[in-house]
Legacy VTK file of the C-alpha trace (Angstrom):
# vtk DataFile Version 3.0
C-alpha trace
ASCII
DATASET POLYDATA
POINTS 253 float
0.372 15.393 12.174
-1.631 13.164 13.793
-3.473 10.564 11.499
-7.241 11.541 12.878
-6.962 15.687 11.914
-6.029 14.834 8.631
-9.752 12.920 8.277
-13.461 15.041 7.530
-15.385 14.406 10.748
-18.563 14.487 8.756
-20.922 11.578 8.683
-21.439 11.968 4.734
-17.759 10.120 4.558
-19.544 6.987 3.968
-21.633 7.653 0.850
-23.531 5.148 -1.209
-22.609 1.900 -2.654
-20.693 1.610 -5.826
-17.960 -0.633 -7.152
-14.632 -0.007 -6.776
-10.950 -1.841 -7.464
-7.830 -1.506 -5.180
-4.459 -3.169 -6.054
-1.879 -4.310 -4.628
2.211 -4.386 -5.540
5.175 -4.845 -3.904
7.979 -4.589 -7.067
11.635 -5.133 -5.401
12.616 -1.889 -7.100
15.748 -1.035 -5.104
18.981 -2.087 -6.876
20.023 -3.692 -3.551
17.853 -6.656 -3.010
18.091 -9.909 -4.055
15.265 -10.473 -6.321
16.514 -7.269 -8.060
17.587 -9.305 -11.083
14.531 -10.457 -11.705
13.011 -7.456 -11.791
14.958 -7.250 -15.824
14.399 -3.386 -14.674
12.417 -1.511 -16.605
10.254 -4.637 -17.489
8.732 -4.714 -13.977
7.806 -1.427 -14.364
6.129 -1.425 -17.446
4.376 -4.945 -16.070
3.007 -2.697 -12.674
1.775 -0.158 -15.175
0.036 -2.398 -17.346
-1.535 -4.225 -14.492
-2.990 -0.703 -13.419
-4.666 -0.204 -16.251
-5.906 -3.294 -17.180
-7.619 -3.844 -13.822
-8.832 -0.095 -14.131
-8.096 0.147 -9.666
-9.310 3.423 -8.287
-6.591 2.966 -6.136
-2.811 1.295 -6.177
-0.535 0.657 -2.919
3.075 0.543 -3.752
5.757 -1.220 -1.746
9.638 -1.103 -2.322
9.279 1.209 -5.180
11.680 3.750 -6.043
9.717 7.465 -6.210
11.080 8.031 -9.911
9.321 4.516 -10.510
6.026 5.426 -8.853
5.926 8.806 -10.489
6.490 7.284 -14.018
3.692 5.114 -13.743
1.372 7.934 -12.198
2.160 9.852 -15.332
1.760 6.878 -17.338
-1.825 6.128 -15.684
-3.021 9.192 -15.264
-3.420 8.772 -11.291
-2.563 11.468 -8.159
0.693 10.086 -6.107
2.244 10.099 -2.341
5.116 9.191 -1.816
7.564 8.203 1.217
11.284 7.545 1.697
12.036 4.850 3.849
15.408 5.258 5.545
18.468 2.664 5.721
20.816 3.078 8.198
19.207 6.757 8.997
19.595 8.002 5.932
17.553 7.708 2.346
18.242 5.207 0.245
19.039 5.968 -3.197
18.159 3.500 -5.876
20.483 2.067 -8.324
20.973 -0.120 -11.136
20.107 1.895 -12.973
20.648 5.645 -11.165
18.461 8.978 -10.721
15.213 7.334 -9.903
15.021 8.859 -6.232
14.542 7.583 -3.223
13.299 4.182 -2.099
10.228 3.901 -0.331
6.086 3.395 -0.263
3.668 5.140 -2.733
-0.203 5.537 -3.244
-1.334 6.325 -6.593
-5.339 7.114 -6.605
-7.695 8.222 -9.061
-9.188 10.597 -6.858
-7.570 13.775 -6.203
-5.679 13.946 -2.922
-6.421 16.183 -0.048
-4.070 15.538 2.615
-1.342 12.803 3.305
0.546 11.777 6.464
3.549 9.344 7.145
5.362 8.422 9.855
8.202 6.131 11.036
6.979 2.795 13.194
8.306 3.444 16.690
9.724 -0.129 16.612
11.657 -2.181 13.804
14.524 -4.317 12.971
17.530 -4.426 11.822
18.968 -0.832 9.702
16.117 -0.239 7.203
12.915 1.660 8.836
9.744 0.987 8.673
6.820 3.287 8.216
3.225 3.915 7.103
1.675 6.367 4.683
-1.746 7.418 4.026
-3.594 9.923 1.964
-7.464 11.302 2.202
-9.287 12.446 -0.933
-11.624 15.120 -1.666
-13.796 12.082 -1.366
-13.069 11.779 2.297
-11.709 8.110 1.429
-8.750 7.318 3.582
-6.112 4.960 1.893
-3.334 3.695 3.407
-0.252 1.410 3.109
3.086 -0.200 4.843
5.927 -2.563 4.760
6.434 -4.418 7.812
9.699 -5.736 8.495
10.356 -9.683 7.931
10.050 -12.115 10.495
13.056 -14.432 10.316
14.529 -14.227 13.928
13.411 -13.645 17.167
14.219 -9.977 17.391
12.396 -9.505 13.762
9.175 -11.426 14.732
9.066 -9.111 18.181
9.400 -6.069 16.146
6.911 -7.187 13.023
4.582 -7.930 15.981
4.865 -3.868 17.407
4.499 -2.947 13.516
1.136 -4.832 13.538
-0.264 -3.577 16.348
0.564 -0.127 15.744
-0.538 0.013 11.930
-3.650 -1.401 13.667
-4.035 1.649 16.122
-3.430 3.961 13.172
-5.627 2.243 10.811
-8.300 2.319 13.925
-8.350 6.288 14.072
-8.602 6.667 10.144
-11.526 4.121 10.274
-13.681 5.957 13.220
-13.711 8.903 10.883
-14.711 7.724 8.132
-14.391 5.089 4.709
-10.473 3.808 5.231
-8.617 1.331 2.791
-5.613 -0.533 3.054
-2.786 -2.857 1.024
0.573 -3.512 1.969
2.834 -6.421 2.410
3.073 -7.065 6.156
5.038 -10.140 5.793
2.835 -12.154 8.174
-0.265 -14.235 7.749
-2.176 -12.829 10.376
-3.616 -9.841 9.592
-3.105 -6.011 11.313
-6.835 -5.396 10.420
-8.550 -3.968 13.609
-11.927 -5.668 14.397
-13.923 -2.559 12.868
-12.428 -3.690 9.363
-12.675 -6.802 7.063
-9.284 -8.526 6.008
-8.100 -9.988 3.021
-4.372 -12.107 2.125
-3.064 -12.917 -1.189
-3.118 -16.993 0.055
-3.814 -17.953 -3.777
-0.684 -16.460 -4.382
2.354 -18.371 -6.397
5.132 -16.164 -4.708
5.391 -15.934 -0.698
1.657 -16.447 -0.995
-0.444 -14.967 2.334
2.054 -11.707 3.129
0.014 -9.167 0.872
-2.935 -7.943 2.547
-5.620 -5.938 2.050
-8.321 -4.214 4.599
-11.742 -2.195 4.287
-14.589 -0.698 6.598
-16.510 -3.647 7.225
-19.389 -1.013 7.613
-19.616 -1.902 3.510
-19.536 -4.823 1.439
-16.559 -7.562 1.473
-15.037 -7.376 -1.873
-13.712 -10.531 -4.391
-10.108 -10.974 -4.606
-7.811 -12.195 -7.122
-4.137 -12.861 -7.651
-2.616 -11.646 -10.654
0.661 -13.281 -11.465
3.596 -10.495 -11.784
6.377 -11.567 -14.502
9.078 -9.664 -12.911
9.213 -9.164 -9.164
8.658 -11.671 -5.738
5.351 -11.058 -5.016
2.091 -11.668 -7.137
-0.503 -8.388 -7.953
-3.308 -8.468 -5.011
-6.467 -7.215 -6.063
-9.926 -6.595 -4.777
-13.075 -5.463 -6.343
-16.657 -5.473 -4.790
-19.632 -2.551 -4.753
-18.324 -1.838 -1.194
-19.198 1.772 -0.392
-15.953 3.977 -1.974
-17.582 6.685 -3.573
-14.627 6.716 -6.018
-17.200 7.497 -9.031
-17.411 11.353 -8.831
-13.603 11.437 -9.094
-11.766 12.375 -11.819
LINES 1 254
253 0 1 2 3 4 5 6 7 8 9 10 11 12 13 14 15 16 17 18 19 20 21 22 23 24 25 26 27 28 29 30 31 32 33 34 35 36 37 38 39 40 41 42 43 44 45 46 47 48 49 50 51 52 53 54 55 56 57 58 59 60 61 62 63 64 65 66 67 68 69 70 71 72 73 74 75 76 77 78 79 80 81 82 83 84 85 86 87 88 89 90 91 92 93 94 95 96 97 98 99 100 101 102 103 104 105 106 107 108 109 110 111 112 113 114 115 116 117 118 119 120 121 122 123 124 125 126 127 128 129 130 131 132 133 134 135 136 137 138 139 140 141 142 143 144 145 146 147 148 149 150 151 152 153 154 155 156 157 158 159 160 161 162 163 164 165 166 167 168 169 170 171 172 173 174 175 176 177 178 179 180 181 182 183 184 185 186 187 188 189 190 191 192 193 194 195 196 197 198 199 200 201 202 203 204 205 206 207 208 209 210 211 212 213 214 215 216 217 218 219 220 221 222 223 224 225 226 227 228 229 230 231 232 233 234 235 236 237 238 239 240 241 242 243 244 245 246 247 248 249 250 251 252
């Protein structure tokens, strides 16, 4: 599907002002990674779902999260979820440590009731593991929208990370022409993929790999406050930003 027929062409997209809270998490959630032990698995996922709803977000980007994980915490919280698998060596990755908790990949949990979603694969990345973006649009006609970019720790890694930028930027482009468009994800970069239509935010106050965690908006509406919550049990720090920018999350249920 392409990204701009899943959006409401109707000017009405951008309604008026009111406050709204998105957040943030990558939680190292695959049983394979190094900062797995941290993780004392299931305490970082009782920490991700306590951080939901104590900053009340209307909406919650998910990176490296397993989709038995991310669907806990939706039924935990209440919220809608997407989910989807990333693929390892062209085939899904199953979590482990402990078992049966699905594939590994990217989730959105919203509020808001979800009206379409779309993912797709980055044409260019490194190494076995994929890369790809997801995004969802509400009955709201709010777009929201995250994505892991790969790391950047050779030559071939910072020339693919580079493609992944520009291309989430392209994407994130089309969702913004047609209306209110949201996103957090880790892009493991301190330059941001924001295109010039959108404001940009980084997690630089961060304690853990501080300035990787990003978050972008319409700039058409308010620039939001951020904060940095510090997260217990995983590698990156909770990145959250709250403003009256112009989400019209309050008619959602």
């Amino acid at each position: 599907m392409n990204p701009a027929t899943a959006l409401s062409s109707s000017p009405s997209a951008r309604q008026p002002a009111t406050s709204a809270t998105v957040l943030q998490m990558n939680l190292c959630l695959s049983g394979f990674a190094d900062c797995y032990p941290g993780t004392a698995y299931p305490a970082v996922v009782d920490e991700a779902a306590e951080q939901v709803m104590t900053s009340d977000a209307e909406v919650v980007t998910l990176n490296e999260v397993c989709r038995g994980d991310a669907a806990d915490m939706a039924l935990r919280t209440g919220y809608r979820m997407r989910f989807t698998a990333v693929l390892v060596d062209a085939a899904p990755l199953r979590c482990v440590e402990p078992l049966d908790r699905g594939a590994f990949g990217l989730a959105i949990l919203t509020k808001a009731r979800i009206r379409t979603s779309d993912d797709q694969a980055f044409e260019t990345h490194a190494g076995l593991e994929e890369r790809r973006w997801l995004c969802i649009t509400t009955v709201d006609a709010v777009s929201v929208c995250t994505a892991h970019l790969g790391t950047r720790d050779s030559r071939e890694a910072r020339h693919a990370n580079d493609a992944e930028c520009a291309e989430l930027q392209r994407v994130l482009a089309r969702y913004d022409e047609r209306g209110t468009t949201l996103f957090g994800g880790d892009v493991n970069r301190q330059r941001p993929c924001a295109p010039a239509a959108m404001w940009a935010r980084s997690d630089t106050a961060g304690t853990q790999q501080a300035g990787i965690q990003h978050l972008y908006g319409s700039r058409s509406h308010q620039e939001p406050a951020t904060r940095v919550a510090v997260a217990s049990h995983t590698d990156h720090d909770f990145f959250l930003a709250a403003g009256r920018a112009e989400w019209p999350w309050a008619a959602a249920s």
